[in-house]
N, C-alpha and C positions, 0 to 999 in steps of 0.2 A: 150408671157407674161406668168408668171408662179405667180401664188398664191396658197404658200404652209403653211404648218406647221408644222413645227417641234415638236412632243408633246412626251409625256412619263411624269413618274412621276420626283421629284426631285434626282439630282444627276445622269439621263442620257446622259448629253452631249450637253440638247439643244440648250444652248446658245454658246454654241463652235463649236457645229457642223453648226446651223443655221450661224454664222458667216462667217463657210469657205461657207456656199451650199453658202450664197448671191451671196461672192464674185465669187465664179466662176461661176455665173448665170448673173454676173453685174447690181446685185438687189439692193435694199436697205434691212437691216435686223433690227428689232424691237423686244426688249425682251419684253412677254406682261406682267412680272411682274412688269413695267414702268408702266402699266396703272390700276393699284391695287392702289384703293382709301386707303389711311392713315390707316381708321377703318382695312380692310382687311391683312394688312401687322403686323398692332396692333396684331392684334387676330392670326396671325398664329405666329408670333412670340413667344408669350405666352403658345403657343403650343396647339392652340385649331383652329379643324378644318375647314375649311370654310364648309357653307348650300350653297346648292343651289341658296338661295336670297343674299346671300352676293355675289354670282357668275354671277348672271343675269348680273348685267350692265358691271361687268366686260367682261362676254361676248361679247355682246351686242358693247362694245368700240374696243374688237379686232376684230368683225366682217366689221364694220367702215373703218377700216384700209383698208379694201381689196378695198374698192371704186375708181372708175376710172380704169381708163388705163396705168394700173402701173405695174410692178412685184412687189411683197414685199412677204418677209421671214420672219414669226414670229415665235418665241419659245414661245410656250404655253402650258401647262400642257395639256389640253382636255381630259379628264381622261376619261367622261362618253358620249354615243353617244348622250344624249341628248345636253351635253355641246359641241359635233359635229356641231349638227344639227342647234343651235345658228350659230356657227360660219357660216356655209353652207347657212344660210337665207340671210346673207350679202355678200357671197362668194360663190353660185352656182358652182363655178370650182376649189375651191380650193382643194390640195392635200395633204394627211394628212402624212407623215413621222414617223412612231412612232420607238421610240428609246428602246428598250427593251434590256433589263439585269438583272443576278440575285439582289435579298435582301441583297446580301453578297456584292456583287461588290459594287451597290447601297449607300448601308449603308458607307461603306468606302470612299467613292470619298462624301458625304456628310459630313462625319468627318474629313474631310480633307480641308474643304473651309471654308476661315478664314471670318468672317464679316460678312455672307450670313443671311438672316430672317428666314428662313426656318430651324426650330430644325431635327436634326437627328430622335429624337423619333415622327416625323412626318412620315416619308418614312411607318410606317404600315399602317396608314390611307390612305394613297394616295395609295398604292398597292391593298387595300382590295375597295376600291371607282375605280378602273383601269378596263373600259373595252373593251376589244381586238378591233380593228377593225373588222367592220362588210364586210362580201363578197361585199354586196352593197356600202360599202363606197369606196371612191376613198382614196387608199395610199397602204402602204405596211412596211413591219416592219426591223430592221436591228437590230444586235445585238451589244449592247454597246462594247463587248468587245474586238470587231477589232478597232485598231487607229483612230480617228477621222480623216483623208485623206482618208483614206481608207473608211470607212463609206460615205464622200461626194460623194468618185465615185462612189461606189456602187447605192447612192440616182440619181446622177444623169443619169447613167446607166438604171434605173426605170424611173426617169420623162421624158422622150423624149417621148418612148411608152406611156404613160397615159397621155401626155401635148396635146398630137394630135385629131385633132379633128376628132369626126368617118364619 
């Protein structure tokens, strides 16, 4: 059973990478931007950043997710360890994936996606709000800029070692 997460800020890949890890994990996979109440998609659209309280419950619902005897793969930003340690309170094993890449790259593959909520001149907030994986956290990091196939092996190359129980 594997419950992971895919995070990083916007325009890493989550939802294309989380898609291929499910499938070849034979997960199911969930973007947790689905579960952004109305207000929250209002206001980033606008170009104004989420607080903390506007993030609680959305936490709070992707941590939810992990319940049962399930695998499941979510793409979720988790920017900050404390928006981790949410998810961790409902998910004691999950494993964190973070997708990292330049501002530059970033920025690009964001100006590049047509229809999306999430404005381009958002990528500074969520970089300067972005913090690393800690040693004590369970995951490991991959750089955006190898092809998303490439990236999954990689991911799944990492989750066998870390899936095992000690």
């Amino acid at each position: 059973m594997h419950h992971i997460v895919v995070m990083g800020v916007a325009g890493c890949g989550k939802s294309t990478v989380g898609v291929l890890l499910a499938a070849a994990l034979d997960a199911p996979f969930l973007d947790a931007d689905s579960l952004h109440p109305a207000e929250n998609v209002a206001k980033m659209a606008a170009g104004t950043p989420l607080d903390d309280a506007d993030r609680a419950p959305w936490l709070a619902a992707v941590a939810a997710r992990f319940a049962g005897d399930h695998s499941l793969v979510i793409a979720c930003s988790a920017l900050r360890v404390a928006y981790r340690d949410l998810i961790r309170a409902g998910a004691p094993d999950v494993v964190f994936v973070h997708l990292h890449g330049t501002p530059e790259l970033l920025a690009a593959r964001i100006g590049a996606r047509p229809g999306h909520f999430m404005p381009p001149a958002m990528l500074a907030s969520q970089l300067a709000t972005l913090e690393p994986l800690l040693a004590a956290e369970s995951g490991f990091v991959l750089d955006v800029a190898s092809d998303p196939h490439e990236l999954v092996d990689a991911a799944l190359a990492r989750l066998v070692p870390v899936s095992r129980p000690s």
